[in-house]
C-alpha positions, 0 to 999 in steps of 0.5 A: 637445298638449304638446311630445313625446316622448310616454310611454306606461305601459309596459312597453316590450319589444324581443323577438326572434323565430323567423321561420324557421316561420310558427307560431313567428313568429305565436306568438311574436309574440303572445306579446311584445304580450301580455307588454306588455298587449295582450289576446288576443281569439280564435283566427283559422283560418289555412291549413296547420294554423296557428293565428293569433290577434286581439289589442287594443291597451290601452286608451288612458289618457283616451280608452279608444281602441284597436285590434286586429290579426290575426296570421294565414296565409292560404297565401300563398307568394312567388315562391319559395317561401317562405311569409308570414304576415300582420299586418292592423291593424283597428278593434276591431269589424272594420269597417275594416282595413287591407291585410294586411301580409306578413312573410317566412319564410325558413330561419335568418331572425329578426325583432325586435318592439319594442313597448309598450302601444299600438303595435309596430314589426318589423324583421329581424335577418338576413340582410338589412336591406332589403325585397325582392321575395321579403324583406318585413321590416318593419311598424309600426301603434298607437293615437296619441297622442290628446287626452284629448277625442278620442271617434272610433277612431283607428290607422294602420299601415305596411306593404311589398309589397317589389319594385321599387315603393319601401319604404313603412315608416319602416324606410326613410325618415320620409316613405313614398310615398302609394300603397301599404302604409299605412291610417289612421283619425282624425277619421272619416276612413278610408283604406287604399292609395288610390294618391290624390294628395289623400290623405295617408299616415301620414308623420312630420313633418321639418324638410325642406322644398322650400328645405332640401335636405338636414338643418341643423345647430346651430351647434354642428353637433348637429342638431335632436331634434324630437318625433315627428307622426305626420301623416295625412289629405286634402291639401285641408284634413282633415289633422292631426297627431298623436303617436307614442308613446315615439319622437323624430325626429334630423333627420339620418339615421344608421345603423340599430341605433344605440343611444343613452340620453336622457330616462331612457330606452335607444333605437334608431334604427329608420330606414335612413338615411332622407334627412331624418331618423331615427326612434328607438324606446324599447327599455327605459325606463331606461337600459342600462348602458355605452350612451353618451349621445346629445348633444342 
């Protein structure tokens, strides 16, 4: 595998959407994956009148790999009172999901989708950044990068439950917690919440480690930019890396939202500070105009 990032086909879209309605939000959103190739397979009853829908991902340029996700409402309310619709990531046969992976609907809310051919990330745009008990914000699944060889499905996702057990999606840290909020397929291998200490959850590798502490710099005092695996598996040998797609990892944390061009490309920073490092996702494939450049 060849030394990211890793670009996908495009098209790349950064969309907002109405969270403030379970319908608009599933609509909406929808409507952004198809608008960068994901094909609507059917409607999905949902509760309370709300039509849901089944996309798949496009196909994966070499491999014809991809996967498909339910955008649906079950009835679900939180504690109080306010509904969430579900995203459940899945094999394109239905065989093997994940935990559905709530989102919060609440009055004046927005989320934002960013989103290519193979996968997606949400996040909120108001009124807070965070995952709560009662605020669940945040979800990210797609199809990695892949050896043009590879035959098997593959997917991963990440999710929260929100409360007080820890954030588990990349929203807030590199390396989310093994027990709860992920699912992953590669090599055969299966897994969705195990709570299993041999299992591990789909994390990005960093240049942590149990002797660095905390991120090093160059000597110019420019950290490191490093390619984005996507690391899943069994802790006793069957664990593997692989990439993901129009993403780079900034080993040092910085603050969300940051807006930066590299490599013809405009990206943000999706991670909330993490301790070891910095997701950042291609929002446009080329360049905004008046964004300045990120040093590296």
């Amino acid at each position: 595998m060849s030394t990211g990032p890793y670009y996908s086909p495009g098209p790349i879209s950064n969309v907002t959407l109405d969270a403030s309605n379970v319908q608009n939000f599933l609509t909406q959103l929808s409507a952004a994956l198809q608008g960068v190739g994901w094909k609507f397979v059917k409607y999905i009853p949902s509760s309370s009148g709300v039509t849901g829908y089944a996309l798949d991902s496009v196909p994966l340029a070499g491999t014809a790999q991809q996967m498909r996700v339910w955008l649906w409402y079950n009835g679900r309310i939180n504690g109080v009172g306010y509904p969430e619709p579900l995203i459940t990531a899945m094999t394109t046969d239905e065989t093997l999901y994940a935990k559905d992976g709530p989102i919060t609907i609440s009055p004046g809310k927005t989320e934002r989708v960013i989103c290519g051919p193979y996968q997606f990330f949400l996040l909120t745009e108001n009124p807070t950044y965070f995952n709560a008990s009662f605020s669940i914000n945040d979800y990210g699944c797609g199809v990695p990068v892949l050896k043009s060889t590879n035959t098997n499905p593959a997917f991963w996702a990440r999710y929260t439950g929100g409360g007080s057990s820890g954030f588990r999606c990349f929203r807030d840290t590199l390396v989310p917690n093994n027990s709860f909020g992920y699912a992953f397929l590669l090599n055969g291998l299966f897994a969705s919440d195990l709570n299993d200490s041999a299992t591990i959850a789909p994390q990005l590798l960093t240049m942590r480690s149990s002797e660095l502490q905390h991120p090093i710099p160059f000597f110019d005092g420019n950290f490191p930019v490093i390619e984005p695996l996507l690391v899943m598996g069994k802790t006793y040998g069957t664990a593997n890396a692989v990439g993901l797609w129009d993403a780079f990892v900034y080993s040092n944390p910085v603050s969300s939202k940051l807006v930066a061009v590299a490599d013809n490309h405009t990206w943000e920073s999706y991670t909330l500070g993490a301790d070891c490092g910095s997701l950042f996702l291609a929002i446009a494939a080329q360049p905004a105009a008046g964004v300045p450049g990120l040093s590296y």
